[in-house]
C-alpha positions in Angstrom: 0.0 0.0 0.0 1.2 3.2 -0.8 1.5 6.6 1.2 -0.7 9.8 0.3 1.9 12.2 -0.3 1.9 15.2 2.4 0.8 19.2 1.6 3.8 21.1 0.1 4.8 24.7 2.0 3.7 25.9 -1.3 -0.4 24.8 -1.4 0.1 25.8 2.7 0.3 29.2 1.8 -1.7 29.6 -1.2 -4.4 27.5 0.9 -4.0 30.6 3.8 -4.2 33.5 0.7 -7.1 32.1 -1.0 -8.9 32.2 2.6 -7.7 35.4 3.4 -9.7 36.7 -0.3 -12.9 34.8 0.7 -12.8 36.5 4.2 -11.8 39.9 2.7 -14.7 39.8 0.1 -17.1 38.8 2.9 -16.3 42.0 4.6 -16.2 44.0 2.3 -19.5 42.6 1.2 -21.4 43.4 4.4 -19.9 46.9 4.1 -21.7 47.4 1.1 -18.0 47.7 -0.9 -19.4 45.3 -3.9 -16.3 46.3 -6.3 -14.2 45.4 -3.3 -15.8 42.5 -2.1 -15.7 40.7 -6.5 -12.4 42.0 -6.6 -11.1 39.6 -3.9 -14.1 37.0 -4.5 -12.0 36.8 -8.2 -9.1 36.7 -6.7 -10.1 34.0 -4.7 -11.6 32.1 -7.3 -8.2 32.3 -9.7 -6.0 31.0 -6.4 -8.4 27.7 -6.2 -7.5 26.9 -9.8 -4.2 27.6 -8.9 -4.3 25.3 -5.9 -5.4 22.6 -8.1 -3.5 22.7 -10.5 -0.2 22.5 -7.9 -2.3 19.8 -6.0 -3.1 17.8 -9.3 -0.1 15.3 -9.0 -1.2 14.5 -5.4 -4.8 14.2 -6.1 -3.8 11.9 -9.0 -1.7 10.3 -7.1 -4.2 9.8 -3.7 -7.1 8.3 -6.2 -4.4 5.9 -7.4 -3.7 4.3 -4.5 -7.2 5.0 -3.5 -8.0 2.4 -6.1 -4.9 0.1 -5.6 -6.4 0.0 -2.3 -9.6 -1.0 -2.9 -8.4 -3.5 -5.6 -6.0 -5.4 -2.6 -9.2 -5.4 -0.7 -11.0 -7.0 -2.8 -8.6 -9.4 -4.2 -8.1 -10.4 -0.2 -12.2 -10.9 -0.4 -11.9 -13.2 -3.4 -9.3 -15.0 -1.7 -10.8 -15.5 1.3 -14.1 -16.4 -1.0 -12.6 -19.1 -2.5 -11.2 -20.6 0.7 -14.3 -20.5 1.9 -16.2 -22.4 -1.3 -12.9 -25.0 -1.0 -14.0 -25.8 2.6 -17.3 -26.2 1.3 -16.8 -28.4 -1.7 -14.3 -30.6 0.9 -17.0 -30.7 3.5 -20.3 -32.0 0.6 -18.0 -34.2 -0.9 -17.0 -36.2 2.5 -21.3 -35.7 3.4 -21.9 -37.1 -0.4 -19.7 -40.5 0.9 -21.5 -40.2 3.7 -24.7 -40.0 2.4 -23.7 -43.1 -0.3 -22.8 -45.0 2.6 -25.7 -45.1 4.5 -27.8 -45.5 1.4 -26.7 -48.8 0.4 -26.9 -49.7 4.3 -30.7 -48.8 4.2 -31.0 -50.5 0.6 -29.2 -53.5 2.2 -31.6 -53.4 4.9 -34.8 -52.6 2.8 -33.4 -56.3 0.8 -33.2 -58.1 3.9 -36.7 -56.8 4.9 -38.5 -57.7 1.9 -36.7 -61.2 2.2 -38.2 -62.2 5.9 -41.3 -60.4 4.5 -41.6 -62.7 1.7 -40.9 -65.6 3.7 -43.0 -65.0 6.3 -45.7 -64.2 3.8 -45.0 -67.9 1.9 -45.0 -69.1 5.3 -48.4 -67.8 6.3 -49.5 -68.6 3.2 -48.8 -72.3 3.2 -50.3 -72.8 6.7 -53.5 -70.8 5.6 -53.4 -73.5 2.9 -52.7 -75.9 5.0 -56.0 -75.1 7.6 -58.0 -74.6 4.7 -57.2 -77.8 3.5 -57.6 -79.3 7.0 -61.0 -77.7 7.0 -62.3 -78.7 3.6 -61.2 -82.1 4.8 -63.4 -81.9 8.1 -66.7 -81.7 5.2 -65.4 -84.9 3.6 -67.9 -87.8 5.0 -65.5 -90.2 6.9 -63.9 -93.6 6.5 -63.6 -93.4 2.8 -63.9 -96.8 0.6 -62.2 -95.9 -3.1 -63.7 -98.4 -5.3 -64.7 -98.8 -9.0 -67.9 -96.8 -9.3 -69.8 -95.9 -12.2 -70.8 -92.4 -12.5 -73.8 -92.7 -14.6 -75.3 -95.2 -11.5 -74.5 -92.3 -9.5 -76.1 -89.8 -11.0 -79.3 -91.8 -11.9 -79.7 -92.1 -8.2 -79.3 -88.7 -7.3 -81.7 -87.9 -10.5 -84.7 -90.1 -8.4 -83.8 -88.4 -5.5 -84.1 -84.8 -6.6 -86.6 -85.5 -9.9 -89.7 -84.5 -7.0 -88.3 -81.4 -5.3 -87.1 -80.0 -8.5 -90.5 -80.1 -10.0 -92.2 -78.6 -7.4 -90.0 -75.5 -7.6 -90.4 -75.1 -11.3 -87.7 -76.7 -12.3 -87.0 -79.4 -15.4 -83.5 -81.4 -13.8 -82.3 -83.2 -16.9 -79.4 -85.9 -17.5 -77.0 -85.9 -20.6 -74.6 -88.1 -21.6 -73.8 -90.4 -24.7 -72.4 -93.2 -22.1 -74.6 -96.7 -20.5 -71.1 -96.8 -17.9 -68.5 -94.5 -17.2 -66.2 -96.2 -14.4 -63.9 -93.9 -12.0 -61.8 -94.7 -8.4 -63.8 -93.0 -6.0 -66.0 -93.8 -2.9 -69.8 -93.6 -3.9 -70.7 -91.1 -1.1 -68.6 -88.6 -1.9 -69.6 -88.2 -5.8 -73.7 -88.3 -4.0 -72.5 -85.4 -1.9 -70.9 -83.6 -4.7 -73.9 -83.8 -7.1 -76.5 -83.3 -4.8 -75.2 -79.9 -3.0 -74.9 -78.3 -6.6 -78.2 -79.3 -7.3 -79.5 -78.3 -4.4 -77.7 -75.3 -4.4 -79.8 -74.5 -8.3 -82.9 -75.3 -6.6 -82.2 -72.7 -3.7 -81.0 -69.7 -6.0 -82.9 -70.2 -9.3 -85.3 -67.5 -8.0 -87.3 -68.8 -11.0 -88.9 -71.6 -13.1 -86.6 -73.0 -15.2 -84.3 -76.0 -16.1 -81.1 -77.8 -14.4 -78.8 -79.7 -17.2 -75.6 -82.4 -15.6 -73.9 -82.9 -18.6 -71.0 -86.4 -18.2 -68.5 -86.9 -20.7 -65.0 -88.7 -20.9 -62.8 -86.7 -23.2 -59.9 -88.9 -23.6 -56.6 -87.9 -22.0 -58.1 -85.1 -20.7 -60.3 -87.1 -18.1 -63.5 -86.9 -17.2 -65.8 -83.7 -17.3 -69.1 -82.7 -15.2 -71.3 -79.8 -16.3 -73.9 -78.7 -14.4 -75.8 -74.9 -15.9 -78.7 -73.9 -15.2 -80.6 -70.8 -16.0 -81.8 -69.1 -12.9 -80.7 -65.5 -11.8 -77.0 -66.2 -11.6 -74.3 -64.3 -9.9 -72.1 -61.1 -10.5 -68.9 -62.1 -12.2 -67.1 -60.5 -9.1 -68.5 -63.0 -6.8 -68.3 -66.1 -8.7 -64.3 -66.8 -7.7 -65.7 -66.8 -4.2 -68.5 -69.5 -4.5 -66.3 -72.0 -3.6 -65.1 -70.4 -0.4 -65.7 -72.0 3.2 -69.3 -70.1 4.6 -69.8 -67.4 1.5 -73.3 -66.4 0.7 -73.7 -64.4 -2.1 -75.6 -61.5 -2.7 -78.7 -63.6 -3.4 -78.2 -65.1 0.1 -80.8 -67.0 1.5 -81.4 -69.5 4.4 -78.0 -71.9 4.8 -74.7 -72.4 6.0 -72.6 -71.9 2.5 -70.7 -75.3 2.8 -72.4 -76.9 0.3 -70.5 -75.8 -2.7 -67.2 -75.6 -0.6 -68.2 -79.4 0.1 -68.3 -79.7 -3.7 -64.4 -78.2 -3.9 -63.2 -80.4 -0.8 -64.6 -83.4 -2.9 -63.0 -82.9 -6.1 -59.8 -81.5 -4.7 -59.6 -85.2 -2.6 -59.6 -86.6 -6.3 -56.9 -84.4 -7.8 -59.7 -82.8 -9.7 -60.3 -78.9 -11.0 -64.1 -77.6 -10.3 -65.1 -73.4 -11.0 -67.6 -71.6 -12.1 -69.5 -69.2 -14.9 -72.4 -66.9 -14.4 -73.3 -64.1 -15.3 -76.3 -62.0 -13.2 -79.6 -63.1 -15.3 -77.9 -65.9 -17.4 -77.9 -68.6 -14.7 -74.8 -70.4 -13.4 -73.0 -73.0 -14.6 -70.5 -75.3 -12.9 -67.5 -77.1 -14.6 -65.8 -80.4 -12.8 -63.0 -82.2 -14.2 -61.0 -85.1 -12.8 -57.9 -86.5 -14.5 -57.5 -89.6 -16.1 -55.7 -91.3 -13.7 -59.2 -91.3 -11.9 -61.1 -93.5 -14.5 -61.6 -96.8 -14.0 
């Protein structure tokens, strides 16, 4: 930094003159001396131009290092700045390692969390399977006797049984098939049970005169295939996948206990067989068995 020059002798005494005018033109001003009192105002005025102009090089010289000053100052501020944004950068890059860190440890932990939830959901799963299978077993009649049976026997005999009770509610029941025998492994009682509660079942919700069609077929490889559609009311398609279920009622609920088509699962499941369902509300309900061929006599 640089030093402001000091006054010269010089601008001291031109300084002390140039006050010594203004002073003598006030006086002479209030004494009502006007030629006077312009006289030494112009002389006054003519030694401040003449002070500058002997003071120029200092002047010049003080805005210099005025402005070499101010230029330090703000080089030390830029400086000091940039120290400042260094310490900064240094201190989000170690929080950004940080931060990386502790995001794989809470991706690590969100892996090993969705692990034990997935096997804690397969577990619950397979023991809800497992008590619903206990349960579907518990409607199974008890001390089983597989034996050759032929179906079409069966179903005559539940035919006499329900011929009466479905014409009094209006309904034709009707038999189809293009077989005298059809032979499958299976205990009697439990193919009676499975044909009478859908039957029944079509006599309870029906709601209306109408017919009841078990269709029996034996389709090759494919097995053996039940259909029994009637044309009552039917059922929403949203609460056909539940039919099937342990105590549902529908929305056409009426008096019951909702096993009997859940009985009718629990018996084809025992055989290894597939059962569901189609309906459609006002186009009746149909229900579609099949058990595989390792069933057939």
């Amino acid at each position: 930094m640089k030093k402001i020059q000091k006054i010269t002798k010089t601008e001291i005494v031109v300084l002390v003159i140039m006050l010594s005018c203004y002073i003598a033109s006030l006086y002479f001003m209030i004494n009502n001396d006007r030629n006077y009192a312009l006289l030494f105002f112009a002389l006054h005025g003519v030694l401040t131009m003449a002070y500058f102009y002997i003071s120029q090089d200092r002047f010049i010289q003080a805005a210099l290092d005025a402005e070499e000053n101010r230029t330090e100052y703000t080089d030390a501020d830029t400086e000091e700045k940039n120290k400042t944004i260094a310490a900064l950068r240094q201190e989000k890059g170690e929080l950004d390692i940080q931060v990386k860190k502790l995001t794989g440890d809470v991706t690590d932990i969100q892996k090993e969390n969705e692990e034990l939830l997935r096997k804690l959901s397969e577990k619950e799963i397979e023991d809800s399977l497992k008590n619903n299978q206990e349960k579907y077993n518990m409607l199974l009649p008890m001390n089983e006797v597989a034996v050759e049976t032929d179906l079409i026997s069966v179903i005559n005999k539940v035919y006499e049984k329900f011929i009466e009770p479905c014409r009094e509610n209006g309904i034709r029941l009707e038999l189809a098939t293009s077989f005298e025998t059809l032979n499958m492994k299976c205990d009697e009682r439990y193919m009676i049970v499975l044909l009478s509660n859908i039957i029944d079942n079509s006599i309870k919700y029906m709601n209306r005169s109408g017919s009841l069609v078990i269709t029996i077929s034996n389709i090759g490889e494919e097995g053996i295939f039940i259909v029994c559609k009637d044309n009552g009311d039917g059922l929403s398609p949203d609460e056909v996948p539940h039919i099937f279920e342990l105590n549902y009622q529908g929305s056409n609920r009426k008096s019951g206990n909702g096993l009997g088509l859940a009985q009718v699962k629990a018996v084809v499941e025992h055989y290894n067989g597939t059962v569901y369902a189609k309906s459609s509300v006002g186009e009746g309900m149909a229900i579609y068995i099949q058990f595989p061929v390792e069933n057939k006599g």
